[in-house]
C-alpha positions, 0 to 999 in steps of 0.5 A: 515308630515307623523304622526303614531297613535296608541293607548291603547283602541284597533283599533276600539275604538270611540276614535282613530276614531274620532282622525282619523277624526281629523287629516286628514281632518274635518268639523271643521279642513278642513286642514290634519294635515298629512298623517296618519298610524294607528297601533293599539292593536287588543283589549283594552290593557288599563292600561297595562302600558310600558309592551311588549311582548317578549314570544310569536308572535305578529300577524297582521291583517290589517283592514280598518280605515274610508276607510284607511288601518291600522293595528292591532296587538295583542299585547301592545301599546308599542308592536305597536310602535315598530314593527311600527318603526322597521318593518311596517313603513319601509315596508310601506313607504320605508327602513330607514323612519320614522313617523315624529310625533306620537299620542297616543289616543284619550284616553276613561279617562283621563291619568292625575297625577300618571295615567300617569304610569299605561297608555297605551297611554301614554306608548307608546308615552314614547316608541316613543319618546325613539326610537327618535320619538316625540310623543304627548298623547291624553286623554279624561276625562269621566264623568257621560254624554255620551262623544262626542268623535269628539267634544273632538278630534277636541279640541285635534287637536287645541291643537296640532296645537297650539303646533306645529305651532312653530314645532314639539317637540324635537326628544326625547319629549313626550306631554300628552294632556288632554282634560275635559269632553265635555260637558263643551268644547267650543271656549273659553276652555283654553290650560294649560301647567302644571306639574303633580299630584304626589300624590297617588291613594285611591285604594279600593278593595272589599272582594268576596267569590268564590263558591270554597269558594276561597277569591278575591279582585275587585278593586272599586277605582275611577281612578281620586281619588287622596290623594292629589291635588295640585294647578296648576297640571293636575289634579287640571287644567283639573278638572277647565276644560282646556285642559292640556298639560303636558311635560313627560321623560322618564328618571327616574332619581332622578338627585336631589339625584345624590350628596347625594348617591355619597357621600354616598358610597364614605364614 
């Protein structure tokens, strides 16, 4: 299997890394899940969403990932799927080729309930799996204890392993993994699929003064901090500390109101 990972933290965060590690051979998971081809931001593109960039060039640079050639872009996530998909990975392997999975992440922060929208990471999974590649987001929870990121990505391969061992997604399909905070990961941590949180953020901004006496606003929200949690959603079941898995489309379509707005206008 040839895999694509990409991320939102930029090429060289610990948490691609580690994720690296992970899928292509481990103290931990000996076995390769596959070949791997890192295409990655050049800096931290966190919380840029679905955005691209149409206006001015994406450059490259190639750089090595733990003695593996890999590419950074300069650009957004979804940016890095498809010049991926579109160029790279045909350059790379051959005309009409494509990754047979793509992983977004390891994450540093969770990507659980409406963070889902604001993400990166899992942007450009949705992205992948738009072009017709499945694609599976991988996100660490952070807390105030400094993160293993390889003890958490070794989590993240059991849960792939787990999820694909029947085969992989549809062709269509995005799965975002989220995995607790490490000190609380061991052999025992349960893989929950459930839906997400769909309740808003408290967003919180602090008033500043500038020294032109210009007012700005910095947000001080806390990114896990919900109106509301409801019981078995991803938030509720990473904050009990299982490793959730989340089905996502990216078809936004409110099929439920189909009927009530058709009626509507045929009035």
């Amino acid at each position: 299997m040839r895999i694509l990972l990409t991320n939102d933290d930029g090429i060289h965060a610990p948490g691609i890394e580690a994720m690296h590690r992970q899928l292509v051979g481990s103290a931990q998971h000996p076995e390769a899940l596959g070949e791997v081809y890192t295409v990655a931001p050049m800096t931290v593109q966190s919380a840029t969403s679905h955005g691209i960039t149409f206006h001015s060039p994406l450059m490259t640079r190639p750089v090595p990932m733990q003695g593996e050639d890999a590419m950074a872009v300069d650009g957004r996530p979804a940016d890095c799927v498809k010049l991926a998909l579109t160029n790279l990975w045909p350059q790379r392997y051959g005309k009409g080729t494509r990754p047979d999975l793509v992983i977004s992440g390891m994450n540093a922060g969770a990507n659980c309930g409406i963070n889902v929208i604001y993400s990166g990471t899992v942007a450009a999974a949705i992205e992948a799996a738009f072009l017709g590649v499945p694609a599976i987001a991988v996100s660490l929870h952070l807390d105030a204890q400094r993160p293993d990121f390889d003890l958490g990505a070794s989590h993240a391969r059991r849960a792939i392993d787990t999820l694909i061992r029947g085969g992989l997604p549809d062709q269509h399909e995005i799965i975002s993994i989220n995995i607790p905070a490490t000190e609380y990961l061991n052999d025992d941590t349960p893989i929950e699929v459930c839906p997400m949180n769909t309740h808003a953020l408290v967003d919180q901004y602090e008033r500043r003064t500038s020294p032109k006496g210009e007012d700005y606003y910095w947000s001080t929200a806390h990114g896990l901090d919900f109106r509301g949690t409801d019981d078995g959603t991803d938030v509720h079941e990473l904050f009990e500390r299982k490793i959730t898995v989340t089905p996502l489309s990216f078809d936004l379509t409110n099929t439920a109101r189909l009927s009530f707005w058709r009626d509507r206008v045929s009035d």
